[in-house]
C-alpha positions in Angstrom: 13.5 -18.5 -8.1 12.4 -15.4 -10.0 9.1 -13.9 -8.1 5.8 -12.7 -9.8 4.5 -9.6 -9.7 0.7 -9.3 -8.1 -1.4 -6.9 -9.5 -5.0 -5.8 -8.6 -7.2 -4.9 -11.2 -9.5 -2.2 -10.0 -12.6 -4.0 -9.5 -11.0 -7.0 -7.5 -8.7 -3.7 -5.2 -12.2 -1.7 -5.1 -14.1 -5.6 -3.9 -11.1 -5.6 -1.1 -11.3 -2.5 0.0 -15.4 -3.1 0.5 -14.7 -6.6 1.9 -12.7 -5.0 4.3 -14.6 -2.4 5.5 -17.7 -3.9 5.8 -16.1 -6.4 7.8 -16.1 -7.0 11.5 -13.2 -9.2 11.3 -10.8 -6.4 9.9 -7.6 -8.3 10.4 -8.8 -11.6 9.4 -9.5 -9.8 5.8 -5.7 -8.2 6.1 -4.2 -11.4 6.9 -5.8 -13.2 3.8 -5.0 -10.3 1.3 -1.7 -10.7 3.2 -1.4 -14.7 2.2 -2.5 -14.6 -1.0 -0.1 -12.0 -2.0 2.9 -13.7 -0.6 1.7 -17.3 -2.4 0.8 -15.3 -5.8 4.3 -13.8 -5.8 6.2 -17.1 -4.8 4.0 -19.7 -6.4 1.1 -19.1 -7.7 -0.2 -22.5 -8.9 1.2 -24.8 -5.9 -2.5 -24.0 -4.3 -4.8 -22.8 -6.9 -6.9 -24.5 -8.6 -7.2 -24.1 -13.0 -10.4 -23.2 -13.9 -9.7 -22.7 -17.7 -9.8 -20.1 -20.1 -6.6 -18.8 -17.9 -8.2 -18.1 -15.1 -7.2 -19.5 -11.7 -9.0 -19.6 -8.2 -6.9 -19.3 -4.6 -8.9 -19.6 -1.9 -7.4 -18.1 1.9 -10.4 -17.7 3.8 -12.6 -15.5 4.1 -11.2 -14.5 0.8 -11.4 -16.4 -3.0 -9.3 -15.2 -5.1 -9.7 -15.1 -9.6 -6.5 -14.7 -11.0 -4.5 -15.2 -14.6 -0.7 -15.5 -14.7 1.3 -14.0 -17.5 4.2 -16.3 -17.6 6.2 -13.9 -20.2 6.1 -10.9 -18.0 6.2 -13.2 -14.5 2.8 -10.9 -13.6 0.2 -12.5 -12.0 -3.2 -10.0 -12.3 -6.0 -10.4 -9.8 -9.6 -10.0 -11.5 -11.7 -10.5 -9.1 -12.3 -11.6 -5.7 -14.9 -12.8 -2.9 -15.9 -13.5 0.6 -16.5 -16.8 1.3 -19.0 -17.4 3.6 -19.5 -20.3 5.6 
């Protein structure tokens, strides 16, 4: 099986970095960014959910995750993502 590449657009890599830092649960953030990297690169439909409009939504808590997957280049690009809060 042929991987994806993840990318980050710059919002959703300037939203981690500011998750991360103003967290208190540092490795809990770097495990989830961790996860959802590994998933996107492997599979990234098998647990996301198809919003439309190509756009797609994995969540690994505390992190949600907005993505699009361009099939022809096997690139999946990160838009935008969250805390979720409990």
């Amino acid at each position: 099986m042929r991987e994806y590449t993840v990318v980050y657009l710059s919002d959703a890599a300037e939203e981690l970095a500011s998750i991360w830092e103003e967290s208190a649960e540092k490795s809990a953030v770097a495990r989830a960014a961790n996860q959802a990297d590994r998933i996107l690169a492997v599979a990234p439909r098998d647990q996301s959910v198809f919003l439309g409009e190509d756009l797609w939504r994995l969540e690994v808590k505390p992190l949600r995750f907005y993505f699009a997957i361009r099939e022809a280049d096997r690139l999946v690009e990160v838009s935008n993502l969250v805390r979720v809060v409990e």
